[in-house]
C-alpha positions in Angstrom: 0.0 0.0 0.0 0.7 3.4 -0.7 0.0 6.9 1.6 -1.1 10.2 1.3 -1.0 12.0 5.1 -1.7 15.3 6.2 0.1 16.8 9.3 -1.1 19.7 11.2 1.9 21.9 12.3 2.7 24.1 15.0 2.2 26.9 12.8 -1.4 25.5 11.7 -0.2 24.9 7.9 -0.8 21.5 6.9 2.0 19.5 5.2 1.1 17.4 2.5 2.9 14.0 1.8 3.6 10.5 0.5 5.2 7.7 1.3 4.8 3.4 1.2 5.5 3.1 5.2 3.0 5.7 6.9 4.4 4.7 10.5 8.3 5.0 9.7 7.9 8.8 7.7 5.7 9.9 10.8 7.8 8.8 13.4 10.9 10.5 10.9 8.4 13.6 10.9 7.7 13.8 15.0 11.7 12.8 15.5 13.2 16.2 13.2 14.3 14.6 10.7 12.1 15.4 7.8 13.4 19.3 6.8 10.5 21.1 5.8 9.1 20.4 9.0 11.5 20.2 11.6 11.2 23.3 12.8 7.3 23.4 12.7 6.8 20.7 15.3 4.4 19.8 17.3 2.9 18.3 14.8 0.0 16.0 14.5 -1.5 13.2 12.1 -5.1 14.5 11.1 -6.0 12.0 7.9 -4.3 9.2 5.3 -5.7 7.6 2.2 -4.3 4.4 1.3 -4.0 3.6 -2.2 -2.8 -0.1 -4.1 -0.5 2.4 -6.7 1.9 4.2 -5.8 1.1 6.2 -9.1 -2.5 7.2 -7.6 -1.0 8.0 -4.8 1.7 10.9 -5.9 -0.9 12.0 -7.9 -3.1 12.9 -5.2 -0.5 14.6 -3.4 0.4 16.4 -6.3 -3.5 17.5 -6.4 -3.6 18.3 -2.5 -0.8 20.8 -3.5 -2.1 22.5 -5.4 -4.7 25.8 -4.7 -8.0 23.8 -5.4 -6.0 20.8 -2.9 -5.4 22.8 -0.3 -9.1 24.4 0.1 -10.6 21.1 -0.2 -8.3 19.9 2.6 -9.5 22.7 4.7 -13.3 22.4 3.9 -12.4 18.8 4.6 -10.9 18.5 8.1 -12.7 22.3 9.3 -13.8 20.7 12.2 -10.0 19.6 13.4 -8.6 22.8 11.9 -11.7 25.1 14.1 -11.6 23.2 17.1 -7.9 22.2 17.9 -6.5 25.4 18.3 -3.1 24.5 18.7 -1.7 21.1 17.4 -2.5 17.8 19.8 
């Protein structure tokens, strides 16, 4: 199987990502050694989709990159992104 993940960071931007081993890349993301968000930890796991390709699943996170991705992300998780506040 194949991720796409979403991360809520400190800062309240959501980082957008994929990768074959969901538990390994998060633990490298919460550990500091991912770059583009080291310094924007905390950070939390707020969603995944799991796909079979690994060619569906770049191309969704090339979509949730994009302008139109990133407002449907928002619309999508509003409730987590109103309520939490801060990250955790």
């Amino acid at each position: 199987m194949y991720y796409v993940y979403v991360l809520k960071m400190k800062n309240g931007d959501l980082y957008k990502g994929s990768t074959k081993d969901l538990k390994r890349r998060y633990n490298e993301h919460l550990e500091g050694k991912v770059l583009s968000t080291k310094y924007k930890r905390p950070l939390v796991l707020i969603g995944y989709e799991a796909y079979i390709l690994e060619s569906d699943a770049r191309r969704r996170e090339r979509f949730l990159k994009t302008t139109e991705g990133l407002r449907l992300l928002k619309q999508q998780y509003r409730d987590i992104l109103m309520n939490s506040g801060g990250v955790g």
